[in-house]
Steps between C-alpha positions, in 0.01 A plus 500: 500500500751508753784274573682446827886407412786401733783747543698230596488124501382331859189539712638798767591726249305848384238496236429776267161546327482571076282560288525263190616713168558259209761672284620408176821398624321292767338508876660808622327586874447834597499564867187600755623706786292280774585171683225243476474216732339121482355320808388154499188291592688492864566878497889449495688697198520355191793526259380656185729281285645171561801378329535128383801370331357592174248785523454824674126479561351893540144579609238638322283732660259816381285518226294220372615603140611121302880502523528446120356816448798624590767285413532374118547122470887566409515678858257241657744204378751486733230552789308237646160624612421321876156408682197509258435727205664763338315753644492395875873365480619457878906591333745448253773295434812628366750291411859524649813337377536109591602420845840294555484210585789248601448318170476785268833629265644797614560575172084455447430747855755766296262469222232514678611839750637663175152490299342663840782761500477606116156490440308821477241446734612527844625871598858504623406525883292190471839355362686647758238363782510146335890490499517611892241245567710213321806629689315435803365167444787358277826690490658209278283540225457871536905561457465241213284687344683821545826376338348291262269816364744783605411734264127427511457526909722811529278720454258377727704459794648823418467808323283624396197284659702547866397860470164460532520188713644763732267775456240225605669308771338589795167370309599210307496274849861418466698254687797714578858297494746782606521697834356822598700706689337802667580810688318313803767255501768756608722335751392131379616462138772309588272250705250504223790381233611223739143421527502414121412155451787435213835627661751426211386789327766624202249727292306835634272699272384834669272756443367778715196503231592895456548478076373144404552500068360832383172458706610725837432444902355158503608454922488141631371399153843525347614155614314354192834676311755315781301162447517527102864600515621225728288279267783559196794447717365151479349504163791659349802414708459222693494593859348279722121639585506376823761771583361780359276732677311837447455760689298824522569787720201584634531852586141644404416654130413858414253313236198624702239238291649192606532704885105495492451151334365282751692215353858655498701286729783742578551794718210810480756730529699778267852433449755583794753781517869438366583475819278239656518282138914534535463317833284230406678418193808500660355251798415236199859591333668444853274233590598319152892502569405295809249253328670376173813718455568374150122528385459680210308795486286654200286839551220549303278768409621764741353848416791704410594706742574205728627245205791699449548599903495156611679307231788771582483468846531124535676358175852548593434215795242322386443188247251736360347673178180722319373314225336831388791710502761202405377244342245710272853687443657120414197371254490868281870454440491176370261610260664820422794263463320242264342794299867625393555154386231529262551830400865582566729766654609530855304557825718841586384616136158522634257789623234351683203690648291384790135592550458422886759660779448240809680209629499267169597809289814559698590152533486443127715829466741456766595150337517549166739793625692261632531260202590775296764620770624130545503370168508791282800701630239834570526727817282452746386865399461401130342154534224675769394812174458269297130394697250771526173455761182673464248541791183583587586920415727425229855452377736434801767800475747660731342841488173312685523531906200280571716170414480215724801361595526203311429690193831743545743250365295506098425907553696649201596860365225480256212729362192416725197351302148413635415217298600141318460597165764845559737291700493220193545786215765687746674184540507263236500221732567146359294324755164615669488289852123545696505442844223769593216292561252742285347321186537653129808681599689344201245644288473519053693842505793387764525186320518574106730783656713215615487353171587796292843552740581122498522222190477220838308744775516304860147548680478309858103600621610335860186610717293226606291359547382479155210756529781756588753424204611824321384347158407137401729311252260532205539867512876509542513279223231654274658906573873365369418351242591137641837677564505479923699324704209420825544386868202558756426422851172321445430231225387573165420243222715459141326674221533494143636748337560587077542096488701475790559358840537772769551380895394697785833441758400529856763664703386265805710539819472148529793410246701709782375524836497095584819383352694785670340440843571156445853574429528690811367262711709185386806713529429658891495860344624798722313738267374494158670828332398660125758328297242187590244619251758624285679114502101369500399734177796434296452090526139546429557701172732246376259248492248607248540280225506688109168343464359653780700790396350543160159522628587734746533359809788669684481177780488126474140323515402525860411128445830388563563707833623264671849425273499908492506522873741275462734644321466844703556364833821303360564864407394663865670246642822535337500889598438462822742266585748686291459833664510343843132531630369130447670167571483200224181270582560213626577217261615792197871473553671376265220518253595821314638483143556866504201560253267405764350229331538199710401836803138457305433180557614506875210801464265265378573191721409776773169569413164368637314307291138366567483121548221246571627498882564857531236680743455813725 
């Protein structure tokens, strides 16, 4: 038996055919490589699904085998069976969450989303399909929902489901909502921005799709990653959607699949020379300054040899920042931070060992440097030995001459060793930090290693999406003994362990990213220097509660992200006015105790909120 099911909800979008596996853990499809097509009596093309406010109804088509031969009546139950027997059944009904209605609780809709979201049924990119199809129809309810189940929707509006929503974009028949920039628009980017139909734009998310997550050269497909990001500056922080836009630099891929896939949407090409890709970017950079001089800028997901180029090239005169370099740098020293509040000492005390050399590696390192060199009293010298990098050929030492260099800063005089488990004996680092995108890094020997050098050892597996974690929580856990202090880039449930509660932190950009940019754009930021995510880290730290503490989480619950972002834009803000680069918002004089406190609610009072009027 075969089943036809929607990639997305509405009748113009692509259809993918299955084949129906019943699993234990429920309808799981597995996908046939071939397009199949419906006519009706008239010859016209007929939707293989249509959605009604309550059911997704899927053909049936193939064998003449009886349905509940495959399906056991606990699997049938949710199904309704359409147009004559069993065995000749026209389609199926499955059910979708209640539709709103003008009369129904929004408290009741909540409910009702939530159930769809945390049941096991639906895989994460029909989640993430459903929730860009709600955002289309209803953006009221769908940034209801988001705030309302925070900690619930994350993930599928995010990482790690955004991954392979982008891996899949040019085939999932989405309705793009940012703008594509190409090479072929050389000379017009300016007229193209002014062409925009929302003009008071404050919020930019940009990728050239070189590096999206730990997935590679995903081209024109990388604006999935600009629309997910621009969808927490909302979610998170309050900006307005209706000025926020993504972009993606179109500037071909050297992915040579997508090249040849006959439904990739962007340019067939390879990527351009350093030369050519200089010029265009500085043509949108240029082109910017005109537009919306105080817009803020993010980049995202630039492979690394241009990350680091470009962010250095434009930051000193530009409202502008890399989320991968800085605010991945921001969110792992909070934690780092919240860890030594759970297991004492101080940060300059601390060896820490990355596995991963690139852009978020360097970030993280150059940062924590600086906290250590700010707040600690330590050289510049001193604060940079005490963070050691590993790449792809090994430990990152001055004697190598093959360094990149971004990587020159962290290359110390230091015995040369090919792999982790050396550079952890060598060491004795008190905190492991992945950001190498290669699964099972963190492995049992690396680990238990850790654990024998450290009563408290700090392991951050930071890779996502989850699939490319350096080791889940259950092993970290399990391999110390219950003894780790945990942060990772992609989600991973609490478990159990000797009779006790452990949490799985996520060290989410999104406690960072939003209420920074935020900041910045309420105060007219120049430029958006380091101390930001230092100023940004510090206020997020504080706020873990000894509760949350005690079960190790090194951050607040996620759930409240809103009062966070809060409190670290009251923060931002006060630093940026402080060290002359931002103006007080309008409306905030006079409204500082000197704690920032009364600063927080003028943050709050700022944000967005959904209302029964509000629509895009």
């Amino acid at each position: 038996m075969s089943l036809i099911l929607p990639v997305a909800c509405g009748t113009t979008r692509q259809h993918r055919l299955y084949n129906a596996t019943p699993q234990a853990s429920g309808f799981h499809p597995k996908p046939i490589l071939r397009q199949a097509k419906f006519l009706s009596s008239s010859g016209f093309p007929l939707s293989p699904y249509e959605r009604s406010d309550r059911f997704l109804t899927v053909a049936r088509f193939g064998s003449n085998e009886p349905l509940p031969a495959k399906f056991s009546p606990a699997k049938l139950a949710p199904l309704e069976i359409v147009g004559g027997n069993a065995a000749g059944a026209a389609s199926i009904k499955i059910p979708l969450p209640a539709p709103v209605t003008e009369d129904m609780d929004v408290e009741e809709h909540h409910a009702n989303k939530s159930g769809f979201l945390s049941e096991a049924g639906p895989r994460p990119i029909d989640k993430y399909m459903h929730l860009r199809d709600l955002r289309e129809h209803d953006t009221t309810k769908y940034y209801q929902l988001m705030l309302k189940n925070a900690q619930q929707v994350l993930p599928f509006i995010y990482t790690p489901t955004v991954g392979q929503a982008c891996q899949e974009y040019h085939s999932l028949g989405i309705k793009t909502r940012g703008l594509y920039l190409s090479l072929n628009d050389r000379g017009s980017i300016l007229s193209k921005l002014r062409a925009w139909p929302q003009q008071d734009i404050q919020v930019i998310v940009v990728t050239d799709g070189e590096r999206i997550l730990g997935l590679g050269d995903l081209g024109a497909n990388g604006m999935g990653i600009s629309e997910g990001k621009i969808e927490l500056y909302t979610a998170a922080a309050g900006v307005d959607p209706s000025k926020c836009l993504p972009i993606a630099l179109d500037v071909g891929t050297n992915n040579a699949k997508l090249r040849e896939s006959p439904e990739y949407k962007g340019l067939r090409s390879a990527r351009p020379s350093d030369e050519e890709y200089d010029a265009f970017v500085d043509e949108f950079m240029q082109a910017l300054k005109i537009w919306r001089p105080h817009v803020l800028l993010q980049y995202e997901d630039f492979g690394n040899h241009n990350a680091f180029r470009v962010l250095e090239k434009y930051q000193s005169g530009f409202c502008c920042f890399n989320d991968d370099i800085q605010g991945t740098a921001g969110i792992t020293l909070a934690a780092l931070l919240g860890a030594l509040r759970i297991r004492g000492g101080r940060l300059s005390e601390q060896r820490i060992l990355f596995l991963g050399a690139g852009e978020a590696a360097c970030g993280i390192a150059t940062l924590i440097s600086y906290c250590m060199h700010r707040r600690e009293g330590l050289s510049e010298e001193s604060s940079r030995q005490r963070c050691y990098l590993m790449d792809s050929k090994g430990l990152v030492v001055s004697s190598r001459t093959d360094l990149q260099h971004h990587k020159k800063p962290f290359a110390h005089d230091a015995p040369f060793v090919h792999t982790l488990i050396e550079a952890v004996r060598m060491l004795k680092p008190t905190a492991i930090i992945g950001v190498s995108a290669v699964p099972n890094t963190f492995d049992e020997e690396v680990i238990k290693t850790m654990a024998e050098l450290n009563e408290r050892p700090i392991i951050f597996p930071l890779s996502n999406p989850t699939s490319l974690s350096e080791c889940t929580f259950e092993q970290a856990v399990k391999w110390t003994d219950g003894r780790v202090i945990f942060a990772s880039g992609s989600p991973f449930d609490p478990i159990e362990y000797n009779g006790e509660l452990h949490n799985a932190p996520q060290a989410n950009n999104a406690y960072i990213f939003p209420a920074v940019g935020h900041a910045a754009v309420l105060t007219k930021a120049k430029t958006i220097p380091q101390a930001v995510f230092l100023v940004a880290a510090e206020q997020l730290a504080a706020m873990a509660t000894i509760k949350e503490l005690q079960t190790g989480s090194v951050f607040p619950q996620f759930s409240n992200i809103r009062l966070i972002s809060a409190a670290i834009m009251a923060a931002v803000v006060r630093y940026l006015v402080n060290s002359g680069l931002g103006t007080v918002p309008a409306g905030w004089e006079g409204h500082d105790t000197g704690e920032g406190l009364d600063w927080r609610h003028m943050a709050s009072a700022a944000m967005w909120s959904p209302s029964s009027t509000s629509r895009l």
